[in-house]
VOLO-682871 format. One line per 5 residues: number of its first residue (from 1); their letters; for each residue z, x, y of N, C-alpha, C. Coordinates in steps of 0.05 Angstrom, whole numbers. Atoms other than C-alpha are relative to their C-alpha. Layout:
N
NUM) A) Z X Y Z X Y Z X Y ~ ...
This chain:
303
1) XXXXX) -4 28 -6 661 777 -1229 15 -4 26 ~ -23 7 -28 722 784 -1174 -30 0 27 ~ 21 -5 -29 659 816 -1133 -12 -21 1 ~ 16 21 -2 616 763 -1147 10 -21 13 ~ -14 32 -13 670 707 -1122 12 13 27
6) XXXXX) -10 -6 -19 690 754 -1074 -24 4 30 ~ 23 -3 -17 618 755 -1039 -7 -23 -1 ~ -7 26 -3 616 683 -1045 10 -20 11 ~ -26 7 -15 679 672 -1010 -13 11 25 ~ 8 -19 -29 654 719 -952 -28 -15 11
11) XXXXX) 32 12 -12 582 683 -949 6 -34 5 ~ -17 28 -3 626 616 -956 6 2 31 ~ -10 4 -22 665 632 -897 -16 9 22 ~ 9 0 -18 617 663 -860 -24 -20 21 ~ 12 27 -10 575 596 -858 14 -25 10
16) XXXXX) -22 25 -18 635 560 -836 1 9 29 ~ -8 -14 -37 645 611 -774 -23 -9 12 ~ 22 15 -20 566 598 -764 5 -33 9 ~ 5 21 -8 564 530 -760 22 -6 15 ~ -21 1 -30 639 522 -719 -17 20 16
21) XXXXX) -8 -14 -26 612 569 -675 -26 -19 11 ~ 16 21 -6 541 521 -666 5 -19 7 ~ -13 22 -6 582 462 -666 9 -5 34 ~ -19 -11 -22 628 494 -603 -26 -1 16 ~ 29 -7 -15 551 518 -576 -3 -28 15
26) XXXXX) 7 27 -1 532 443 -582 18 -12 25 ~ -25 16 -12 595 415 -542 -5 15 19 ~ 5 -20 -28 586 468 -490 -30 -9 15 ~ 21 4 -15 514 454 -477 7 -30 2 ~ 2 26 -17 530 379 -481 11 -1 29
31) XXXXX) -11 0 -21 579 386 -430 -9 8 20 ~ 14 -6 -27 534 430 -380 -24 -23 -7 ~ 15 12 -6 479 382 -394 12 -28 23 ~ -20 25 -20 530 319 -374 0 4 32 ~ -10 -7 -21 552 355 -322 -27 9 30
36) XXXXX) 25 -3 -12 481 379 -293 -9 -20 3 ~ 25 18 -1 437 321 -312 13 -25 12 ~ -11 28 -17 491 265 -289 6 -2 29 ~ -19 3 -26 514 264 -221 -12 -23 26 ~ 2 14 -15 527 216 -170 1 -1 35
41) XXXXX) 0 -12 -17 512 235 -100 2 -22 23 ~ 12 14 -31 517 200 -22 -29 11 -2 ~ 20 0 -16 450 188 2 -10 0 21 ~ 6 -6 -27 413 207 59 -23 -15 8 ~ 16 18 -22 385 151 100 -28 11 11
46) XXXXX) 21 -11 -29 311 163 132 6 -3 23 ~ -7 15 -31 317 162 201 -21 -14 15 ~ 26 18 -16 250 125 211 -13 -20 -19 ~ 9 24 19 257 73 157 -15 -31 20 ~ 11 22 -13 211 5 186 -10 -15 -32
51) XXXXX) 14 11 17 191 -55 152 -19 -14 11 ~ 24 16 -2 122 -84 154 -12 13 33 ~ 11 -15 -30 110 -35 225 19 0 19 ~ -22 -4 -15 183 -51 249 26 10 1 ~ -14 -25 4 229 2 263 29 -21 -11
56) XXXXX) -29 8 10 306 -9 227 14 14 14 ~ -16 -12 -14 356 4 278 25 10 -2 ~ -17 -17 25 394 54 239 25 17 18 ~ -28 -11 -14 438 81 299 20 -17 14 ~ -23 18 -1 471 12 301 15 4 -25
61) XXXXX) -19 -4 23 534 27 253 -3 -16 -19 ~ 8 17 19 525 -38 219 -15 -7 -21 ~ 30 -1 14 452 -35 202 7 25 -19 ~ -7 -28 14 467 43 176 17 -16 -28 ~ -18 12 24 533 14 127 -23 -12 -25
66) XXXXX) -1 25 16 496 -42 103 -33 4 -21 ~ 32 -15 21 424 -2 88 14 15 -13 ~ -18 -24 20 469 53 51 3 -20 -21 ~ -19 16 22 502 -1 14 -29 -9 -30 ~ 28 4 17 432 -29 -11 -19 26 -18
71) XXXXX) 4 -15 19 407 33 -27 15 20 -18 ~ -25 -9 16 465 63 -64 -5 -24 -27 ~ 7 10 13 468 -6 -102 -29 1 -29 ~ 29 4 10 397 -7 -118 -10 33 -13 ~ 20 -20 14 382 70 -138 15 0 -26
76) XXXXX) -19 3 21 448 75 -186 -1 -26 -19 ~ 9 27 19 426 4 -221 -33 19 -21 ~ 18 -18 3 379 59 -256 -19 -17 -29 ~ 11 16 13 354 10 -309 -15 -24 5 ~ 17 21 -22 332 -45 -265 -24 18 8
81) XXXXX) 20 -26 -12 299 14 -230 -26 -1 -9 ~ 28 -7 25 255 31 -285 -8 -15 -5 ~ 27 17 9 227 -27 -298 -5 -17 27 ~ 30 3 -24 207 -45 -229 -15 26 8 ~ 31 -5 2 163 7 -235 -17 5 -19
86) XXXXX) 28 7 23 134 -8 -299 -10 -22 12 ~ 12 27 -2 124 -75 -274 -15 5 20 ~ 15 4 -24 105 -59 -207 -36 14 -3 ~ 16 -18 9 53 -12 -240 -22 -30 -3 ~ 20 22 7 20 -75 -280 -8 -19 27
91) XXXXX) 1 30 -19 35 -132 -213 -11 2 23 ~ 6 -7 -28 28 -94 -152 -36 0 6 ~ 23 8 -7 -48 -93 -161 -22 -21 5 ~ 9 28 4 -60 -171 -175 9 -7 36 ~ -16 7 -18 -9 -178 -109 -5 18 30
96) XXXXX) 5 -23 -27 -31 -120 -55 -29 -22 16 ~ 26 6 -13 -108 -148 -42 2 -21 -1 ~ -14 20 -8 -74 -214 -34 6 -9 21 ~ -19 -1 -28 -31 -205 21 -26 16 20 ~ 18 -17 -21 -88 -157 52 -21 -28 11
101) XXXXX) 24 19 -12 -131 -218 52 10 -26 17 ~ -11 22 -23 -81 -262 89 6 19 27 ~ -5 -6 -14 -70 -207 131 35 5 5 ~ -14 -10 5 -4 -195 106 12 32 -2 ~ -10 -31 4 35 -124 114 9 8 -26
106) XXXXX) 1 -4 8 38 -90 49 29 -8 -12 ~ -28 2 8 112 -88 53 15 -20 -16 ~ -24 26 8 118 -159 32 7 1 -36 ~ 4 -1 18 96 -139 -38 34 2 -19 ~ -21 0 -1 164 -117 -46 22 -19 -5
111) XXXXX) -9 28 0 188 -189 -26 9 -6 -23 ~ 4 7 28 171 -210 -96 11 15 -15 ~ -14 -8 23 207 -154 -133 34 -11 7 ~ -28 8 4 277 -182 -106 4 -22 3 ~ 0 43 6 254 -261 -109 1 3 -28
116) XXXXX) 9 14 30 241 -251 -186 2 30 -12 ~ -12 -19 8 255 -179 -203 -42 -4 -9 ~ 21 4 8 173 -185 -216 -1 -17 -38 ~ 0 20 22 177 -240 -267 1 -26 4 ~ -3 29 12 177 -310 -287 25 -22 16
121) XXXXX) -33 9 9 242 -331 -266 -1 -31 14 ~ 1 30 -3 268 -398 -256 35 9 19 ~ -26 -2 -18 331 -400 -198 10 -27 -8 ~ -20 30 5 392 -449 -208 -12 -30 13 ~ 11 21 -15 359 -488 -150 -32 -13 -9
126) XXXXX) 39 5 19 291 -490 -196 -20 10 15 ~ 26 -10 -14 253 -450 -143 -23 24 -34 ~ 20 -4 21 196 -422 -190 -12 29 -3 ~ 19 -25 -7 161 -358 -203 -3 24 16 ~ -5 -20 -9 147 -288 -180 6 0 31
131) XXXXX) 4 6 -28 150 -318 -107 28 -20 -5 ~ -20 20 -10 209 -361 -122 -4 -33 23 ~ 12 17 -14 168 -426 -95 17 -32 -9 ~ -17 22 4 209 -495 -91 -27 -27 -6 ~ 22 19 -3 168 -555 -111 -12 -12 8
136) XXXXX) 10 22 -27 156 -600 -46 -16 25 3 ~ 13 -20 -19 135 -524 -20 -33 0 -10 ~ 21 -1 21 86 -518 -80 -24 -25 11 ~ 27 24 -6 48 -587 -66 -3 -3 26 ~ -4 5 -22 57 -585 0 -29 14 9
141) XXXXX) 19 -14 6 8 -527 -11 -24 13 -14 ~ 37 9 22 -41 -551 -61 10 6 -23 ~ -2 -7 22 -5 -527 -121 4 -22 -27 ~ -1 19 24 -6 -571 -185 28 8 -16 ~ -28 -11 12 68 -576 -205 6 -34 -13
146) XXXXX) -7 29 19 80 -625 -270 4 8 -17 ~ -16 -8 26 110 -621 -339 -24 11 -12 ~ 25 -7 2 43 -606 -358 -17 29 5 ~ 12 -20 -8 12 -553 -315 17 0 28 ~ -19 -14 -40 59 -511 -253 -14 23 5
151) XXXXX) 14 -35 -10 14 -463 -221 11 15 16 ~ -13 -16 2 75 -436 -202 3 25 -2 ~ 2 -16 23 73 -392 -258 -29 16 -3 ~ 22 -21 3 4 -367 -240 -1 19 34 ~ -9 -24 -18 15 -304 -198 -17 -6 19
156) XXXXX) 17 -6 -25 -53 -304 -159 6 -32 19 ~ 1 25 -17 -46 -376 -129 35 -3 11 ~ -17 -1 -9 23 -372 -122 8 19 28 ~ -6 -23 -12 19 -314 -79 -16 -10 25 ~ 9 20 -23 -29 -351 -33 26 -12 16
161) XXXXX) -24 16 -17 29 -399 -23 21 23 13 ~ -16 -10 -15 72 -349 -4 -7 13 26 ~ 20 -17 -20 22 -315 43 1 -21 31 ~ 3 14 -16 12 -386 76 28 1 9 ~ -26 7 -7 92 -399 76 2 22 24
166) XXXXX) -17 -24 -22 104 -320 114 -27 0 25 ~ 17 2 -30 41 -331 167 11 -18 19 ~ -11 24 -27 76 -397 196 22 18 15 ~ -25 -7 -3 140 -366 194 -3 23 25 ~ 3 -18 -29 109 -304 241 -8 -9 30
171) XXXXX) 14 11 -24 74 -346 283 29 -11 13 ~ -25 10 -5 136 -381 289 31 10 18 ~ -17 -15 -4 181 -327 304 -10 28 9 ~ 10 -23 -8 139 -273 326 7 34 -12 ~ -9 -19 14 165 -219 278 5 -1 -23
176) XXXXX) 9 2 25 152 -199 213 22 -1 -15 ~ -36 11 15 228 -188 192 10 -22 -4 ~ -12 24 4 245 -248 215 -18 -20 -29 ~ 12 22 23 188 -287 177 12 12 -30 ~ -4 -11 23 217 -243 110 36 -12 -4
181) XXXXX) -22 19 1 289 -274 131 2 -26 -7 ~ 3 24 5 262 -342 140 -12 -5 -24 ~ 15 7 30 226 -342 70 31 0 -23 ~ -21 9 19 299 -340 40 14 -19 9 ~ -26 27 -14 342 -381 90 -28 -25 13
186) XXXXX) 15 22 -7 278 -423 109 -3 2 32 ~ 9 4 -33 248 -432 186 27 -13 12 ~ -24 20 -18 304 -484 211 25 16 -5 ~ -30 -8 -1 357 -448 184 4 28 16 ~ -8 -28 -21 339 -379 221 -4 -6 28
191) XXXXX) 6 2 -21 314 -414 285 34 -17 4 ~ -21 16 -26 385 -452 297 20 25 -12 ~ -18 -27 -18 424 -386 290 -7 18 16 ~ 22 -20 -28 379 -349 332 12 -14 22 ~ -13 18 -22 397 -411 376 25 7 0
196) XXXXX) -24 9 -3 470 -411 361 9 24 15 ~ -14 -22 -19 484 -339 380 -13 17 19 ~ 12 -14 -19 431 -327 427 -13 31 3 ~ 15 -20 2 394 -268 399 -29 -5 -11 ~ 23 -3 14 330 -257 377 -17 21 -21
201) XXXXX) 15 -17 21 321 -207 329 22 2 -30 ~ -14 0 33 348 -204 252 13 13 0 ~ -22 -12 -4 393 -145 260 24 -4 21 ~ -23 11 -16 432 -182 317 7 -21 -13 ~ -9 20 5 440 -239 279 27 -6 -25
206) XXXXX) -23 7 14 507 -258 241 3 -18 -24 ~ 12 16 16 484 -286 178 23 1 -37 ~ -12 10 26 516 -312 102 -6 28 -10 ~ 12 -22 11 510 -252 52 -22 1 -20 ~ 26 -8 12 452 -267 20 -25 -1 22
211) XXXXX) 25 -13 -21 407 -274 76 5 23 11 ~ -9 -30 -21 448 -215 113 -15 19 -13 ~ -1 -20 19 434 -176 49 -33 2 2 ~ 27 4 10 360 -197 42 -22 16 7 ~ 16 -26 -21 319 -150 94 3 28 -14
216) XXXXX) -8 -31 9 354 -89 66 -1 -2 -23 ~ 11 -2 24 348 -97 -2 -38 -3 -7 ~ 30 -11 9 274 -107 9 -17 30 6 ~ 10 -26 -9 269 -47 48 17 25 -24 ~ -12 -15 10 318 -9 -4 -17 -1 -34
221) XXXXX) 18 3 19 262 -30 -60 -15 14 13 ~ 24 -13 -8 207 -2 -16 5 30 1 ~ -2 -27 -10 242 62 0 6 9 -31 ~ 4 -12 19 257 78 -68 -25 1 -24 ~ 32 -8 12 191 60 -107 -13 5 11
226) XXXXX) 18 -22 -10 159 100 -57 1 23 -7 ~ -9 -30 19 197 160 -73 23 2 -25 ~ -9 5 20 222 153 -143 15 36 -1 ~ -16 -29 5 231 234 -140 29 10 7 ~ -19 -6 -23 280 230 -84 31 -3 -17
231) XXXXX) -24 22 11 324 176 -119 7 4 -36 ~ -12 -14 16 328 216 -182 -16 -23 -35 ~ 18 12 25 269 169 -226 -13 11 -12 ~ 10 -25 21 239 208 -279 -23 -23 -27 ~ 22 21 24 173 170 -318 -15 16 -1
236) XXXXX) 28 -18 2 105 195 -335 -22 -27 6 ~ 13 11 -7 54 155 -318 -19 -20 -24 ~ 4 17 36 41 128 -397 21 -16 1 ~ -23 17 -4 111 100 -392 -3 -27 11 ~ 3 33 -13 87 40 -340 -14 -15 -12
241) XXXXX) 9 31 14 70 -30 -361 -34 8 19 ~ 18 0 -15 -8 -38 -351 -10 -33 2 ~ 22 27 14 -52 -110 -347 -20 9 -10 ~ 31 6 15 -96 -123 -401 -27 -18 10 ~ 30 13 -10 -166 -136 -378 -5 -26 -9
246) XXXXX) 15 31 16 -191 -215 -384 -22 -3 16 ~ 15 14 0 -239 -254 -380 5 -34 5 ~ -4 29 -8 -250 -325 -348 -13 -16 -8 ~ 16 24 13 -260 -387 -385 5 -25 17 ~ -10 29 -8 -262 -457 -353 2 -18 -13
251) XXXXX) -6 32 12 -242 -522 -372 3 -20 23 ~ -1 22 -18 -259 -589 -342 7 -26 -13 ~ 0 10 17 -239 -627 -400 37 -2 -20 ~ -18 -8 11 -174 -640 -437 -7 21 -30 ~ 3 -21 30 -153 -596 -498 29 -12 -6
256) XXXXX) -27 12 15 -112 -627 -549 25 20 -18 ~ -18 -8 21 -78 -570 -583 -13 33 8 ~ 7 -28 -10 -78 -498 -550 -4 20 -21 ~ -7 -30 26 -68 -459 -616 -26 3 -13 ~ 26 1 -2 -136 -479 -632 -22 12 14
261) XXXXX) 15 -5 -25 -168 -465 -572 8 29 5 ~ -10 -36 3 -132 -393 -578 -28 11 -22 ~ 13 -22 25 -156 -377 -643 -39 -6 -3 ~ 17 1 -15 -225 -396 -613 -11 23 12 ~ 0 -28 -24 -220 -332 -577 5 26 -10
266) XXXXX) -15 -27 6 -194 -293 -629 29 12 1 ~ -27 -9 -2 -124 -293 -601 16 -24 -8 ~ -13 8 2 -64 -331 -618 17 -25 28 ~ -3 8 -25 -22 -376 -572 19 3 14 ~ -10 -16 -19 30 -331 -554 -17 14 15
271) XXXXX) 18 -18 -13 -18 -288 -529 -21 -23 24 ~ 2 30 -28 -54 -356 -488 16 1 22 ~ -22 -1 -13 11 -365 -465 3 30 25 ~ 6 -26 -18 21 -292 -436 -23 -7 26 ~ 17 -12 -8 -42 -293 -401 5 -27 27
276) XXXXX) 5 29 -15 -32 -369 -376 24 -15 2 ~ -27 11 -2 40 -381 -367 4 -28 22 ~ 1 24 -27 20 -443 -312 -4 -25 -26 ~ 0 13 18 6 -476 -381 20 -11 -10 ~ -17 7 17 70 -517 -396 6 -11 -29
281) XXXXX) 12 17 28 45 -552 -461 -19 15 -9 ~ 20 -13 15 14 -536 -517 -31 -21 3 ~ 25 10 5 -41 -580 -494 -6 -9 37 ~ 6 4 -35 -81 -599 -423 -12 -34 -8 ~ 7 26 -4 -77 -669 -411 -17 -7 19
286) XXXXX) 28 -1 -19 -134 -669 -349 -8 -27 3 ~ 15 28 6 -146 -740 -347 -17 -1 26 ~ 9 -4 -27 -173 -726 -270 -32 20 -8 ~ 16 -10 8 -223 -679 -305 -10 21 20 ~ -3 -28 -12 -205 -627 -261 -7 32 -7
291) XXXXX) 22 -21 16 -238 -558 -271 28 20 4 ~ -25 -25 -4 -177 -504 -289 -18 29 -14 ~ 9 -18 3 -192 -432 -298 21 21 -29 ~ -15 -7 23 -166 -402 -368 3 41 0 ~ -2 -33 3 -150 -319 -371 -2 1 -36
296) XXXXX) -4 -12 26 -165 -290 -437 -5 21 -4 ~ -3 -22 -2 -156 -224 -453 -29 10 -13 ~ 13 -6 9 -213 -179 -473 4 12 -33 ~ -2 -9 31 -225 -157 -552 3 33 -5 ~ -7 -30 13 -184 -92 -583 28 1 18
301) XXX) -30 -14 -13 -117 -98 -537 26 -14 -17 ~ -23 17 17 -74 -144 -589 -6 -1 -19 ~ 7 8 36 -108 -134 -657 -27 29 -1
């Protein structure tokens, strides 16, 4: 019997020494993992960063600081990160052959991820949508903005307007930076400091900190979802957001009650919603008998 409790005791303690010594294992590899897989490094500047085909004059001290600062900010925000490029994954393709067809530089695409982080959003000042579009701007430029229906909220026409807003702005100013300045501070407000301090280009100019900031944070979006490797982003290509395929219905007619008119389709009217977020109401009042264009998703991606 002693043997019996005495081999017992010995197979007792020697499953205690295993598992402390696994435990210890454990804590050791966490710690080299921590210590490997975390770290926070200075970054090294391109030295032939341009936006939209115009060089960034990176051996003025200023410019250098103030691009560092942006992309430091912007790679270490590593959650933001990640989901502009899930999003950009789904948006960037509704928004590229867009701009190509205004003759827009690719770069601006970008624009839009730090007007709205690629989303919806609504600004304190109520500018609207992935473009951040103000309402006079909106009708100014054909857009239907009422409690009703803000086509705002619909990416492809909105994106027009912004296309039209950054062509004046170049013509205007002869450079594509500038027109990407003037789309935050507006035409009048970059042409009378241009005036005031007698320069003409956006990196000479002496500006508030959100327009100062605005240039380099779009270029500090482009340079890192170009190279996600660089900046230490780690996805698979399953990971990104995709769009679900639709289909286009019209309407020239009111509709009294969208949830209806969903399940018509098969879908619901969150899922309406989603597809048709320019839809403020659950219903289209049309009394003009205007012809609107409806998205509905194709059958097998929500059921």
């Amino acid at each position: 019997m002693k043997n019996i409790l005495a081999s017992i005791g010995l197979f007792s303690l020697c499953g205690l020494f295993i598992f402390a010594l696994q435990d210890v294992q454990t804590d050791e590899n966490f710690e080299k993992k921590l210590i490997n897989d975390y770290n926070v490094y200075a970054l090294q500047i391109p030295e032939d960063l341009e936006f939209a085909g115009e060089p960034m004059p990176l051996k003025d001290p200023d410019v250098y600081e103030r691009m560092d600062r942006e992309l430091l900010v912007n790679t270490y925000w590593q959650s933001n990160g990640l989901l502009m490029f899930k999003r950009a994954k789904k948006y960037f393709p509704v928004i590229e052959p867009i701009l190509k067809k205004h003759g827009i530089p690719d770069d601006f695409k970008y624009l839009a991820v730090i007007e709205s982080g690629l989303t919806n959003a609504v600004s304190s000042a109520k500018a609207t949508g992935f473009w951040q579009i103000m309402q006079a701007t909106a009708i100014e430029n054909g857009l239907e903005v009422n409690t009703n229906v803000d086509e705002r909220y619909n990416l492809e026409k909105s994106t027009d307007v912004a296309c039209k807003y950054l062509l004046k702005s170049k013509e205007k100013f002869g450079s594509w930076t500038l027109s990407a300045a003037a789309y935050n501070a507006g035409d009048a407000g970059i042409s009378r400091r241009l005036d005031d301090q007698n320069v003409k280009d956006y990196y000479d100019l002496l500006l508030g900190e959100e327009t100062g900031r605005y240039v380099f944070r779009i270029m500090a979006l482009k340079e890192i979802l170009s190279h996600p490797d660089i900046y230490g982003f780690n996805f698979r290509e399953k990971d990104l957001y995709s769009n679900v395929p639709t289909y286009k219905v019209e309407v020239d007619t009111a509709v009294s009650d969208f949830t209806k008119f969903a399940e018509e389709f098969g879908i619901n009217y969150k899922i309406l919603k989603i597809h048709n977020p320019w839809l403020r109401e659950p219903k289209l009042i049309n009394k003009s008998r205007k012809t609107y264009t409806i998205e509905i998703p194709e059958k097998g991606y929500y059921n």
